[in-house]
GUGUZA-257903 format. One record per residue (C-alpha): residue number from 0; residue in three letters; x, y, z. Coordinates in Angstrom, 1 decimal, padded with zeros to 4 digits, m for minus. Example, Ala and Ser with C-alpha at 12.3 -4.5 7.8 and 13.67 -1.06 7.14 Angstrom:
<nodes>
[node 0; 'ALA'; [012.3; m004.5; 007.8]],
[node 1; 'SER'; [013.7; m001.1; 007.1]],
</nodes>
This chain:
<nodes>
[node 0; 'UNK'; [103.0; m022.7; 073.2]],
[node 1; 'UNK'; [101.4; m020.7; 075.5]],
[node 2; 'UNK'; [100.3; m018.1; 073.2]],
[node 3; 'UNK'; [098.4; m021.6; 072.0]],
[node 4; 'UNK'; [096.9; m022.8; 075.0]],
[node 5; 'UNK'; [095.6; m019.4; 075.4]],
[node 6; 'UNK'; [093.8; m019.3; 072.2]],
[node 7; 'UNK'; [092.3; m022.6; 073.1]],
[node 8; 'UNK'; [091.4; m021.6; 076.1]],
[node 9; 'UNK'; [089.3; m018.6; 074.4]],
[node 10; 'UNK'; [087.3; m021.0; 072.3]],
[node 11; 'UNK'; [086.8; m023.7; 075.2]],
[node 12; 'UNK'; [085.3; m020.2; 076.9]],
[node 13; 'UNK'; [083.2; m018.5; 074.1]],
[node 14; 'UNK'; [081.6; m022.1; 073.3]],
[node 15; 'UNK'; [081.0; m023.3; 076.4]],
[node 16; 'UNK'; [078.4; m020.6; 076.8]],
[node 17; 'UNK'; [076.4; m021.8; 073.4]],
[node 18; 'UNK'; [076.3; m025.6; 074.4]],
[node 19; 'UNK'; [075.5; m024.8; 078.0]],
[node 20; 'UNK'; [072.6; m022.9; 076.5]],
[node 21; 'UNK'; [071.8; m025.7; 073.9]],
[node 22; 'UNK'; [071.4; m028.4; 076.8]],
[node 23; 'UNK'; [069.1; m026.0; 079.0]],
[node 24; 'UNK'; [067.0; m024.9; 076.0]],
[node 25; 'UNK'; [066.5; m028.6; 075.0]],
[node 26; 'UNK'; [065.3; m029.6; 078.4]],
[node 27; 'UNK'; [063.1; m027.4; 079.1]],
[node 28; 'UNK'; [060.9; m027.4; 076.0]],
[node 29; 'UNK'; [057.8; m028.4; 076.7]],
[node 30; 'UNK'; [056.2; m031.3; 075.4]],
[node 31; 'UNK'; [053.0; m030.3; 073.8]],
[node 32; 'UNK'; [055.8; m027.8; 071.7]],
[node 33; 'UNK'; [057.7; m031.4; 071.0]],
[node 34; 'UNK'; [054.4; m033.2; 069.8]],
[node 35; 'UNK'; [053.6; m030.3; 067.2]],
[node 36; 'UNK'; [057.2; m030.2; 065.9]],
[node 37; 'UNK'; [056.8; m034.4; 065.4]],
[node 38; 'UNK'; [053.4; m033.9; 063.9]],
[node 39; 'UNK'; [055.2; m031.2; 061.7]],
[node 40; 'UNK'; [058.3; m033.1; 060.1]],
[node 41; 'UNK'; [058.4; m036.4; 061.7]],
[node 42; 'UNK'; [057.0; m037.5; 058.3]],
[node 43; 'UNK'; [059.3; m039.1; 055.6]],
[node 44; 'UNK'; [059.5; m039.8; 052.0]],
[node 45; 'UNK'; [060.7; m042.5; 050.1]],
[node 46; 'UNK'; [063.2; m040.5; 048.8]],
[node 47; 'UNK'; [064.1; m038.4; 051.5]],
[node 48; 'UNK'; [066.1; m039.1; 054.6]],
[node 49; 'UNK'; [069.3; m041.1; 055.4]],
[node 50; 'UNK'; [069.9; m044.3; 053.2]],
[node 51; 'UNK'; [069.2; m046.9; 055.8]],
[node 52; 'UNK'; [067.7; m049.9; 055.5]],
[node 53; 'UNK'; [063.8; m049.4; 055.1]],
[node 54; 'UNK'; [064.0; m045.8; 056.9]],
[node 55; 'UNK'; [065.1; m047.7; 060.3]],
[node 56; 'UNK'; [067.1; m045.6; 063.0]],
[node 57; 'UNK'; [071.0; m045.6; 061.6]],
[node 58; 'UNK'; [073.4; m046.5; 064.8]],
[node 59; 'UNK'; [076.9; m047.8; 064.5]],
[node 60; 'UNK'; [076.0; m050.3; 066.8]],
[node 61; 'UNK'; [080.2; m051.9; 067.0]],
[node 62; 'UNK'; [080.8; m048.6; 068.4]],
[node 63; 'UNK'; [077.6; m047.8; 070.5]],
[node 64; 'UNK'; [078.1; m050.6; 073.4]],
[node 65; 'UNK'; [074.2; m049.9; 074.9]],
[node 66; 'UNK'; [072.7; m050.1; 071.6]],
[node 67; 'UNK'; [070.0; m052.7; 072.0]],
[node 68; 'UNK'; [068.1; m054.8; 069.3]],
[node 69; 'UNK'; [065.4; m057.4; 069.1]],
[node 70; 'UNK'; [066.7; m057.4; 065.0]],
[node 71; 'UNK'; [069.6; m055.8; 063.4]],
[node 72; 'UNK'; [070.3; m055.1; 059.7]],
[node 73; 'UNK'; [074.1; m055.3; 059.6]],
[node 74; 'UNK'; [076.3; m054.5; 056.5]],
[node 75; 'UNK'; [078.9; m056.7; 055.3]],
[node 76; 'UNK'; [080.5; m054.7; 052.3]],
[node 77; 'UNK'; [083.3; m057.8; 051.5]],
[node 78; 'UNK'; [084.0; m058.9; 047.8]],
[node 79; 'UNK'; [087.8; m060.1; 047.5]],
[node 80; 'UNK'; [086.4; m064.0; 047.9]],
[node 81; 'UNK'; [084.7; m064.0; 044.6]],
[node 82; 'UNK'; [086.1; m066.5; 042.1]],
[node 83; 'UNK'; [084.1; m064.5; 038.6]],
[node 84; 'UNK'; [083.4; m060.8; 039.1]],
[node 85; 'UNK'; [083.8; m058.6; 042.1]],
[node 86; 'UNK'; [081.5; m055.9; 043.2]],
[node 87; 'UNK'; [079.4; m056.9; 046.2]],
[node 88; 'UNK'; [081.1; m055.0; 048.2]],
[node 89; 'UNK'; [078.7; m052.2; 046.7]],
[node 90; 'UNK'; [075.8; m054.1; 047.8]],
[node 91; 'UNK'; [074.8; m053.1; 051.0]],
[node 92; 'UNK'; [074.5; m049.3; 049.7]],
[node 93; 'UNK'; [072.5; m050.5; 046.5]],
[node 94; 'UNK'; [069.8; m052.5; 049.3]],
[node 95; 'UNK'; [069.0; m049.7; 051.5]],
[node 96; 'UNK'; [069.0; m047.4; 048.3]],
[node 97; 'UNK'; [066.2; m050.2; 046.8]],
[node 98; 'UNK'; [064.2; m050.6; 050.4]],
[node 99; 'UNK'; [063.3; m046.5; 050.3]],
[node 100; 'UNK'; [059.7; m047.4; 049.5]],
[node 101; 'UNK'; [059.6; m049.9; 053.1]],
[node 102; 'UNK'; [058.4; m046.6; 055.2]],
[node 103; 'UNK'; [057.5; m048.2; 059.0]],
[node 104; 'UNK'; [053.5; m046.4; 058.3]],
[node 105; 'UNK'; [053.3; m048.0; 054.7]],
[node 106; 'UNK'; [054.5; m051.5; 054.8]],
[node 107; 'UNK'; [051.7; m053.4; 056.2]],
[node 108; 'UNK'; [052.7; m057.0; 055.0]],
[node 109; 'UNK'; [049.5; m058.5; 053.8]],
[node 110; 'UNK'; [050.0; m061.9; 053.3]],
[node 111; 'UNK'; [051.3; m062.0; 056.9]],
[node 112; 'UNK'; [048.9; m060.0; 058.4]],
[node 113; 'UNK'; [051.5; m057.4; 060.6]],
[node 114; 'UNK'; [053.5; m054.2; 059.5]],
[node 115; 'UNK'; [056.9; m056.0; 060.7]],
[node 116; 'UNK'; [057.6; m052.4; 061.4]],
[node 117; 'UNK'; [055.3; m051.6; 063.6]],
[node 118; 'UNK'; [055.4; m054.3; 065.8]],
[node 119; 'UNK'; [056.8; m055.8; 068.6]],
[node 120; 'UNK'; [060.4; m055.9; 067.4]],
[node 121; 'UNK'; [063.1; m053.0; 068.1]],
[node 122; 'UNK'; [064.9; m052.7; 065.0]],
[node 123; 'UNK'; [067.9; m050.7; 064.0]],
[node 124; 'UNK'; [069.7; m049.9; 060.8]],
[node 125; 'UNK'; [073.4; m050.8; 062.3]],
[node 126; 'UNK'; [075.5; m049.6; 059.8]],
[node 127; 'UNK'; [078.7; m051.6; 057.8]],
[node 128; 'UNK'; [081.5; m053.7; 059.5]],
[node 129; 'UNK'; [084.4; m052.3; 058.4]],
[node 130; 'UNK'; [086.3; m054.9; 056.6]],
[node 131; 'UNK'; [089.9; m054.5; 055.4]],
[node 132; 'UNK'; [089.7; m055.2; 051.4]],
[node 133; 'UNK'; [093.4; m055.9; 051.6]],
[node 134; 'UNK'; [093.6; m059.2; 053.9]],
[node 135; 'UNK'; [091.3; m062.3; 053.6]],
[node 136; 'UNK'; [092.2; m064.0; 056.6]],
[node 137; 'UNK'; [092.4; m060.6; 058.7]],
[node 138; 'UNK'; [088.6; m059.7; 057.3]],
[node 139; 'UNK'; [087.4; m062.8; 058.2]],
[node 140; 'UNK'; [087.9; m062.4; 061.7]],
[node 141; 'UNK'; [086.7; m059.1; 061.5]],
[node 142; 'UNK'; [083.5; m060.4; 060.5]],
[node 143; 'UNK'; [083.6; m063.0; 063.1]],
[node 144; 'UNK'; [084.1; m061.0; 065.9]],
[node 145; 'UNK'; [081.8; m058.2; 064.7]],
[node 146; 'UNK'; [079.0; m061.0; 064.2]],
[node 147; 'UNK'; [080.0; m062.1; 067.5]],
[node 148; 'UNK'; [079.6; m059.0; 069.4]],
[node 149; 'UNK'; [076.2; m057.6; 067.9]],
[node 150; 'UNK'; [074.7; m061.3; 068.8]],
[node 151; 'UNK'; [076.2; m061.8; 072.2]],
[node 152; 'UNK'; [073.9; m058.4; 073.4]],
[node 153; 'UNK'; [070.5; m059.0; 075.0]],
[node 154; 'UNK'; [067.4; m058.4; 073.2]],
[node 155; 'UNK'; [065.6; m055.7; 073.8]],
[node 156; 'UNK'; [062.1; m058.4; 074.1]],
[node 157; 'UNK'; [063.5; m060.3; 077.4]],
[node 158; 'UNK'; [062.9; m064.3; 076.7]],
[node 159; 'UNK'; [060.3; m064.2; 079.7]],
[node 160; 'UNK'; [058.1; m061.9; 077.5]],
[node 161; 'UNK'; [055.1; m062.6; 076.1]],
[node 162; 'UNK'; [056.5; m061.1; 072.8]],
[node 163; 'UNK'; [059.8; m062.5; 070.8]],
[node 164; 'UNK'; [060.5; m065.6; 069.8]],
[node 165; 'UNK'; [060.9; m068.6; 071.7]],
[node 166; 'UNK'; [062.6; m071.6; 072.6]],
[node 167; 'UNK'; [066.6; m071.0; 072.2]],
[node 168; 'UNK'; [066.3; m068.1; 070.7]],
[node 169; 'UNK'; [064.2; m066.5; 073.5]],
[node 170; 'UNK'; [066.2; m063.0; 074.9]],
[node 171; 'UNK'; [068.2; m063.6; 071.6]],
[node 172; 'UNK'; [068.9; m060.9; 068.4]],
[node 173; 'UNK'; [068.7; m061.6; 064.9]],
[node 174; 'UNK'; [071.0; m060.6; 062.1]],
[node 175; 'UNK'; [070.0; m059.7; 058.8]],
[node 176; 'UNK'; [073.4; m059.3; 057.1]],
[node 177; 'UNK'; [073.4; m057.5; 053.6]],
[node 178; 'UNK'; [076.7; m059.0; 051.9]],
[node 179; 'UNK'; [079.1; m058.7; 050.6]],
[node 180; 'UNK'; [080.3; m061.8; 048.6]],
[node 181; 'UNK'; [078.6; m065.2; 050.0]],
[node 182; 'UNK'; [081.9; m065.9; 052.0]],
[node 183; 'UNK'; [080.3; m063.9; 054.7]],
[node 184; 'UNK'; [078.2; m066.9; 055.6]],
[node 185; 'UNK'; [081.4; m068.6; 057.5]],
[node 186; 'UNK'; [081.8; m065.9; 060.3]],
[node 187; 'UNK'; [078.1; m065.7; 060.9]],
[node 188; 'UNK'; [077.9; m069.3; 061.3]],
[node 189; 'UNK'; [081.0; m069.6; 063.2]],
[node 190; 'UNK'; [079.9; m066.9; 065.8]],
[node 191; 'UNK'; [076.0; m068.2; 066.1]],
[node 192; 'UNK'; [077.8; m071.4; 067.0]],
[node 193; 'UNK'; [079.5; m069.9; 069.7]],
[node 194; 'UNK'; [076.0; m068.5; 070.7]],
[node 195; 'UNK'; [073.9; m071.8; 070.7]],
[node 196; 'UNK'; [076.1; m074.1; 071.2]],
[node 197; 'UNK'; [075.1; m076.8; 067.9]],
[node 198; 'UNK'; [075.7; m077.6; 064.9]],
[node 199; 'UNK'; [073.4; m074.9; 062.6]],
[node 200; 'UNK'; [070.6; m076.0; 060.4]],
[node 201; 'UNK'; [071.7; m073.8; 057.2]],
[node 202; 'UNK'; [068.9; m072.9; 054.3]],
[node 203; 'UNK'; [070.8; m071.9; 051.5]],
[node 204; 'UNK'; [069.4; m070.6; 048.4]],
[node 205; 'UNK'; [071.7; m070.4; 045.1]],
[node 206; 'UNK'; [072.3; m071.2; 041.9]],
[node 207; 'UNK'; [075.6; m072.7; 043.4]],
[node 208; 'UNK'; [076.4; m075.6; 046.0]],
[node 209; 'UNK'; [079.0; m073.4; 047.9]],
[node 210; 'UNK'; [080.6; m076.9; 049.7]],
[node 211; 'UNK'; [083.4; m076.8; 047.1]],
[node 212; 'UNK'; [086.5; m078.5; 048.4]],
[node 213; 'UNK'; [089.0; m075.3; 048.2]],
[node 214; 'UNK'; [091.0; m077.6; 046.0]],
[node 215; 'UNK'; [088.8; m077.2; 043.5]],
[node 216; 'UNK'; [090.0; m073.8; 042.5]],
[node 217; 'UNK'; [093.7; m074.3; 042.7]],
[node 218; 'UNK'; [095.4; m078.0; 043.2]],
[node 219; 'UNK'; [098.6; m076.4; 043.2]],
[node 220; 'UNK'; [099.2; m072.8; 044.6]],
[node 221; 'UNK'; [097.5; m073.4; 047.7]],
[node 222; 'UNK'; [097.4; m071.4; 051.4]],
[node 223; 'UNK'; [095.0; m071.4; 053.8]],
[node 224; 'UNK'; [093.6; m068.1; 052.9]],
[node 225; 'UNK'; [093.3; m068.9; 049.9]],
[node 226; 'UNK'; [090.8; m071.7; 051.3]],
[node 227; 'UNK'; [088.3; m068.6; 052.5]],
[node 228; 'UNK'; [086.3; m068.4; 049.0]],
[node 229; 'UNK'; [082.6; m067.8; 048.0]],
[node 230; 'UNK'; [082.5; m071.6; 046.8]],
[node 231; 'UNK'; [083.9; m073.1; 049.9]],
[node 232; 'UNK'; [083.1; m071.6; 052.8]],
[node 233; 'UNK'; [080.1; m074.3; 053.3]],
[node 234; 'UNK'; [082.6; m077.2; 052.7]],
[node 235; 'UNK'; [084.6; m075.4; 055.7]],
[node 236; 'UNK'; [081.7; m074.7; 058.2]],
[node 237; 'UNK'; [080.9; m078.5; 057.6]],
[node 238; 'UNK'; [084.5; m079.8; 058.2]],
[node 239; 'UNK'; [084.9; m077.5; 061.6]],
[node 240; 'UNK'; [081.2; m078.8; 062.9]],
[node 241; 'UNK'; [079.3; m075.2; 062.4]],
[node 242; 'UNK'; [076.6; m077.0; 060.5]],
[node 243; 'UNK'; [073.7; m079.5; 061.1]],
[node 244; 'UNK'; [074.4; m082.6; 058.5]],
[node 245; 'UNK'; [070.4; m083.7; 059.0]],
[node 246; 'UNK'; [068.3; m080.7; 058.5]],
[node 247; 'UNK'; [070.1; m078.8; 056.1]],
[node 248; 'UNK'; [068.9; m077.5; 052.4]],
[node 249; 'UNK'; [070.1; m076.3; 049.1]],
[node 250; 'UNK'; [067.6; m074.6; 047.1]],
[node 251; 'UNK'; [067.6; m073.5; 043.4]],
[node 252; 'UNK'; [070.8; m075.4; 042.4]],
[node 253; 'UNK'; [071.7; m075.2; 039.1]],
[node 254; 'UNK'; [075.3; m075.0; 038.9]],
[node 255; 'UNK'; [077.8; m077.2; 036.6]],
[node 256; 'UNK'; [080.1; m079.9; 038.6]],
[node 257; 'UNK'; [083.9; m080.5; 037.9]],
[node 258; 'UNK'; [085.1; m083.5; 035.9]],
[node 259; 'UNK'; [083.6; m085.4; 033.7]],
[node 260; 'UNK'; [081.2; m087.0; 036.4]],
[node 261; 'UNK'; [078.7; m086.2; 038.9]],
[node 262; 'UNK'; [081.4; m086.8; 041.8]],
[node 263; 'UNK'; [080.8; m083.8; 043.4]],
[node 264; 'UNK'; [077.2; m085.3; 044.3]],
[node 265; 'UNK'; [078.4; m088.5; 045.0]],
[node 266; 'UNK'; [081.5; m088.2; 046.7]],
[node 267; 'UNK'; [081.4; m088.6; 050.2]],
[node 268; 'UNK'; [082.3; m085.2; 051.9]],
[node 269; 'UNK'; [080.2; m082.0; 053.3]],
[node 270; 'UNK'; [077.9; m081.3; 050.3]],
[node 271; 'UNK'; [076.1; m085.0; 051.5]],
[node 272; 'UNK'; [074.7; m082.7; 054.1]],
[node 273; 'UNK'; [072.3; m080.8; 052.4]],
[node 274; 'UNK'; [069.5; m082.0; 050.7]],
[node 275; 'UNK'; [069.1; m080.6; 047.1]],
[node 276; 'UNK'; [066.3; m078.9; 045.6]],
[node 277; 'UNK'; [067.6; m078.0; 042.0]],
[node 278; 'UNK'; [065.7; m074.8; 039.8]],
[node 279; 'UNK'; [063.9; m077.2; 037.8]],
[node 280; 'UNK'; [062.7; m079.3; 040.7]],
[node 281; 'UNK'; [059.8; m076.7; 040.9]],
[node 282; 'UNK'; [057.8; m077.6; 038.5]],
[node 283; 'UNK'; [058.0; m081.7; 039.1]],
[node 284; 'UNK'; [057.3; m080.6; 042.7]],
[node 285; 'UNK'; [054.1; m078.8; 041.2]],
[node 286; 'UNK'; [055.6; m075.0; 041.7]],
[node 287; 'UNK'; [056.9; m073.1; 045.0]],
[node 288; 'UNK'; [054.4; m074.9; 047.3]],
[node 289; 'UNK'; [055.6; m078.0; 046.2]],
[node 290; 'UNK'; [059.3; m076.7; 047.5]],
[node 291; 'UNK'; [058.0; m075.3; 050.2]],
[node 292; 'UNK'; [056.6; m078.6; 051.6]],
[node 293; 'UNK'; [060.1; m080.6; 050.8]],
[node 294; 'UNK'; [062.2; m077.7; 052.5]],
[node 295; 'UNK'; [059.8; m078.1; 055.7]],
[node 296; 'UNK'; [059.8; m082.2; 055.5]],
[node 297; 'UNK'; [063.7; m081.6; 055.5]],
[node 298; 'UNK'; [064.3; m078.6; 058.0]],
[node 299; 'UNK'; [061.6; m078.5; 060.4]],
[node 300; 'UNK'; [059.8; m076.6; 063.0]],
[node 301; 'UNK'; [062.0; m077.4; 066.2]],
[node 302; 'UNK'; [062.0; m074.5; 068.0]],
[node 303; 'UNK'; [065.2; m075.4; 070.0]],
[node 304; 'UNK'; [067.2; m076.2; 066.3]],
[node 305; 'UNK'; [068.3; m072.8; 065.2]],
[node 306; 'UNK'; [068.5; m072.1; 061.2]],
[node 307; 'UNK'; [070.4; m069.8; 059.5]],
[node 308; 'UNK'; [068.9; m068.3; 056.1]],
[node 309; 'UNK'; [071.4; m067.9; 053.5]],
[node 310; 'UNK'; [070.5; m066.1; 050.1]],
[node 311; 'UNK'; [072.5; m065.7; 047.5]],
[node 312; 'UNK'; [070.7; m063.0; 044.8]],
[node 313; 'UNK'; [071.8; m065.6; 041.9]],
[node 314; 'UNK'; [069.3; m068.1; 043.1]],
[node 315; 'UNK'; [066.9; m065.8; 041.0]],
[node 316; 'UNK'; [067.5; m065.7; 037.1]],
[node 317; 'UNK'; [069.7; m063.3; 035.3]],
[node 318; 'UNK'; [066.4; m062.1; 033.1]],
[node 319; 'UNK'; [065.0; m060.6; 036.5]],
[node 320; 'UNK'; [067.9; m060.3; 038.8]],
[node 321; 'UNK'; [071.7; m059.8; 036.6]],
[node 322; 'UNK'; [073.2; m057.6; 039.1]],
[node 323; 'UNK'; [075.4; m060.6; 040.6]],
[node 324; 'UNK'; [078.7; m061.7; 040.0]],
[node 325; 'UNK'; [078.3; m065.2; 039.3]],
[node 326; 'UNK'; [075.0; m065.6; 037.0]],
[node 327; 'UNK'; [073.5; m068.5; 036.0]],
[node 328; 'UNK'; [070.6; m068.5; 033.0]],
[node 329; 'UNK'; [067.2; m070.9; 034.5]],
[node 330; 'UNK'; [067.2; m069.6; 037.7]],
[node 331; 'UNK'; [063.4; m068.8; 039.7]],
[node 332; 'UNK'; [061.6; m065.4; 039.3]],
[node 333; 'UNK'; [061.5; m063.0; 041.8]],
[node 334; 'UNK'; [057.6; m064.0; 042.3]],
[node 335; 'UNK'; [058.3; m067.9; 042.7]],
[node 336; 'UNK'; [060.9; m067.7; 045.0]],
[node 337; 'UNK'; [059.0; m064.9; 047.2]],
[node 338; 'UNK'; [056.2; m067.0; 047.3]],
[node 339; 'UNK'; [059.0; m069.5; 048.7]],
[node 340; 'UNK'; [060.0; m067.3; 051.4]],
[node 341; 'UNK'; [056.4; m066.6; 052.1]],
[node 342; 'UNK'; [055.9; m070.0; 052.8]],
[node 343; 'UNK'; [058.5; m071.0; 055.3]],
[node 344; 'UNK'; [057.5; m068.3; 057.7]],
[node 345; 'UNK'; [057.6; m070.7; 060.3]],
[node 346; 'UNK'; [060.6; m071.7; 060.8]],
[node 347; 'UNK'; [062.9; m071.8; 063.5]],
[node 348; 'UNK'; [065.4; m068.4; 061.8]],
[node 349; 'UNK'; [067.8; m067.2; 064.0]],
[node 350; 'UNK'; [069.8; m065.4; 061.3]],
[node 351; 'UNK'; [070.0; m064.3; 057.4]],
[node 352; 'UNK'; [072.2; m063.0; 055.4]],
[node 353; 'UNK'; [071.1; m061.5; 051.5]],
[node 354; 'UNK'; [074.7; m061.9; 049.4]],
[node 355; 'UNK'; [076.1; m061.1; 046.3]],
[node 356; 'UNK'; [074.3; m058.1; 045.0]],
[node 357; 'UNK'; [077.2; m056.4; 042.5]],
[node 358; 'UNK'; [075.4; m053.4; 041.6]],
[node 359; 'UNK'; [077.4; m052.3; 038.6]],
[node 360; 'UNK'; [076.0; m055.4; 036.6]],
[node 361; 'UNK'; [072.4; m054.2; 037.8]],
[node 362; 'UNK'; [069.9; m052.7; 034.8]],
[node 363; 'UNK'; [069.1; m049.3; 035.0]],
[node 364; 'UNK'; [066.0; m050.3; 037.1]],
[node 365; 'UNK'; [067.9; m052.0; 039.3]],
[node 366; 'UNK'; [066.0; m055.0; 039.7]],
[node 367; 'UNK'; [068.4; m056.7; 041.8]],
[node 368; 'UNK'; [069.0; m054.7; 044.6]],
[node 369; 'UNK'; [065.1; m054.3; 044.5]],
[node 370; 'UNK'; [064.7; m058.0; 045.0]],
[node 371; 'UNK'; [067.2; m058.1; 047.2]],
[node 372; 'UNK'; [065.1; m055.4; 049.6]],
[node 373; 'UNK'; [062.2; m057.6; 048.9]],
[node 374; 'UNK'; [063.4; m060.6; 050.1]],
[node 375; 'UNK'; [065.1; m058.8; 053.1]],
[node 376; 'UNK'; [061.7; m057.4; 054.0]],
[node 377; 'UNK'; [059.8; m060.9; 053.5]],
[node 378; 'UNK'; [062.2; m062.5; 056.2]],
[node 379; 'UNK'; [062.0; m059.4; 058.8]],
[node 380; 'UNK'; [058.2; m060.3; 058.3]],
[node 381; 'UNK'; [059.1; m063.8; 059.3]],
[node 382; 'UNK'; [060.8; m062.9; 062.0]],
[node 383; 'UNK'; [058.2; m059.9; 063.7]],
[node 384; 'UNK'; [055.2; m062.5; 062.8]],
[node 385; 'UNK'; [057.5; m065.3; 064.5]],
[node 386; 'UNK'; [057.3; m063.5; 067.8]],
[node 387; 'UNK'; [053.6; m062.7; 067.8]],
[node 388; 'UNK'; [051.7; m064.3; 070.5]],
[node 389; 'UNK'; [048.4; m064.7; 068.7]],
[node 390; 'UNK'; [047.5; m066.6; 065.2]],
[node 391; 'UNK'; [047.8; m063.6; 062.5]],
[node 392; 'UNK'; [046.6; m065.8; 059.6]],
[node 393; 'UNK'; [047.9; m067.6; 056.5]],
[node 394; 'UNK'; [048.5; m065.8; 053.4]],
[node 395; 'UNK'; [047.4; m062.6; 052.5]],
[node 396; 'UNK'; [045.4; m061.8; 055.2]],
[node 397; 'UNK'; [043.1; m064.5; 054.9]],
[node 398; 'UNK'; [042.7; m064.9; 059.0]],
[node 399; 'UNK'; [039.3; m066.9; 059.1]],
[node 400; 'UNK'; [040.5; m069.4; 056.7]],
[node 401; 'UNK'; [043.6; m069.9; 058.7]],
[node 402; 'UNK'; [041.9; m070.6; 062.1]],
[node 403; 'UNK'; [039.1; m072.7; 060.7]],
[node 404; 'UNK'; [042.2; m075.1; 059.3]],
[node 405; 'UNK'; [043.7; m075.1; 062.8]],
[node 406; 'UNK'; [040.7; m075.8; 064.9]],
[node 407; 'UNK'; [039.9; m078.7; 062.2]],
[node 408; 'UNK'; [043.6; m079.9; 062.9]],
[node 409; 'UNK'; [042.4; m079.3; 066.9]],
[node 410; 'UNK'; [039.4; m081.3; 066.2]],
[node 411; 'UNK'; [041.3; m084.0; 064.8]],
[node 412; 'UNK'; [043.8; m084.0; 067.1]],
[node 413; 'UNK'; [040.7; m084.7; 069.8]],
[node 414; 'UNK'; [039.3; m087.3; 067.7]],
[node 415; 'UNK'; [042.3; m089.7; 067.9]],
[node 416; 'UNK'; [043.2; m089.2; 071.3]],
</nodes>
């Protein structure tokens, strides 16, 4: 033993020395020799540099206490809910691999007019939860509690700023959570009720309705674990109060019902919550403005109603978008339903999640995981142009036409008071 402590003692000794001189050296370099070794290799490309999400700063934020965020991409690599083919849990990975090309000086969003990137927002990459694979019930509430503690932490913006959102979300972060199976949706919605206090306005995009009665999958070997699925966990959130039963949306439904009727639509119970919007719906609604304007009608712009933003990848079709473990042929293409997205920019998001990306079913262009990245980056956009003080504009950049429509709507306004 003490021949031990001695050699330990040696090391503690001969290194001390090095990271004494480490410390000094790096603070005393001066700054114009830190500004030429940015200039040098602060650049990045596409397929260089850590996989995070879109290049952002990696930080496991569950163990870094003072990390602090206006938005946070969070990972939620969880897949032993699924009820077809498992996989998701590899999802998270495949996203960030497919977002390399979102580089903060090349992603100018044109259609909104801001690089969400380069804006207001502090954003970080912050890493996976890690969630037992072993334990539905246990990984559950390591989701909750995880969700929990990344949203209870101030913003970065301070809600008396002239930047960041407002209303009840003012001083609040946002969660982008890259799943993961869609079960994922129940802690997130259980801990932003904790942290505004109401029943959630949920947006759900899927091919599914996901407010199965847990029943449905087993009418005899039953357990409450087995009740934590990725078709029930809506039916769940709406029994325990989680979710709004007046402003809330399915969108791209497609799915077949149980029975030999269409009781699951009729039967009185938590899917009567959400209004429907099935795949086909777009083209008697006259395409993804036509959706758009129903999804607003329904949801609305009340800043002080928070909404979540659920997507499940199996809203789009199978042709464009098979990496999924549940597909379902006559979906929407990865254009229509971006064109969606672009087009509820102003609502009132406190949270997303992007779900069920199973990589292993993905083509070798991985056109999945690229829409997945896609729609990721159209809702950060949402959220940076959400906390913009001035107008930025309508669609693709087309500022003048946007603030000629609103002082028409400002001259109206005038003309009927």
């Amino acid at each position: 033993m003490p021949g031990w402590k001695g050699a330990l003692l040696g090391l503690l000794a001969l290194a001390g020395p090095a990271l004494s001189h480490s410390h000094h050296h790096a603070e005393i370099m001066p700054e114009d020799r830190r500004a030429e070794l940015l200039m040098k290799w602060e650049q990045e490309w596409p397929f260089s540099g850590v996989a995070s999400f879109a290049h952002l700063q990696p930080v496991k934020c569950l163990i870094e206490p003072d990390a602090r965020y206006d938005i946070a991409i969070i990972g939620a690599p969880f897949d032993t809910a699924v009820s077809y083919r498992p996989g998701a849990r590899f999802g998270p990975r495949a996203i960030r691999a497919a977002s390399a090309r979102q580089i903060a000086g090349t992603s100018y969003n044109v259609r909104a007019g801001i690089n969400p990137y380069k804006s207001w927002a502090t954003m970080l990459d912050c890493g996976d939860i890690p969630i037992t694979p072993f334990d539905n019930g246990l990984a559950e509430r390591q989701m909750y509690e995880a969700f929990l503690e990344l949203l209870s932490r101030p913003a970065v913006t301070p809600a008396d700023s002239k930047y960041g959102t407002k209303g009840i979300s003012a001083g609040k972060p946002k969660l982008v959570t890259l799943g993961g199976d869609h079960s994922i949706a129940l802690p997130a919605l259980r801990a932003l009720y904790q942290i505004y206090k109401k029943p959630i306005t949920v947006l759900h995009f899927d091919a599914h309705l996901d407010t199965w009665n847990p029943v449905r999958y087993a009418s005899y070997w039953l357990s409450e674990q087995s009740h934590f699925n990725h078709g029930s966990f809506f039916h769940i959130a709406s029994t325990e109060g989680l979710i709004s039963n007046t402003t809330s949306a399915h969108g791209g439904i497609r799915t077949r019902l149980t029975g030999v009727d269409d009781g699951d639509y009729t039967n009185p119970g938590p899917e009567q919550g959400f209004l429907r919007i099935h795949a086909d719906d777009i083209d008697e609604l006259g395409g993804p403005v036509g959706v758009v304007n129903r999804i607003i009608d329904r949801v609305g712009l009340d800043p002080e109603q928070p909404v979540y933003l659920s997507v499940d990848i199996d809203v789009l079709d199978p042709g464009t978008a098979p990496g999924t473990g549940t597909p379902e042929p006559g979906g929407w293409t990865t254009r229509e339903f971006i064109r969606i997205l672009r087009g509820i920019e102003k609502l009132n998001i406190v949270g997303a999640d992007i779900v069920e990306v199973s990589p292993s079913y993905d083509n070798a262009g991985e056109t999945t995981a690229l829409a997945a990245a896609q729609v990721a980056f159209e809702i950060i956009t949402s959220l940076v142009k959400a906390g913009v003080p001035e107008d930025l504009g309508g669609w693709y950049g087309r500022k003048a036409d946007s603030k000629a429509e609103s002082s028409k709507e400002e001259e109206k306004k005038k003309d009927e008071l």
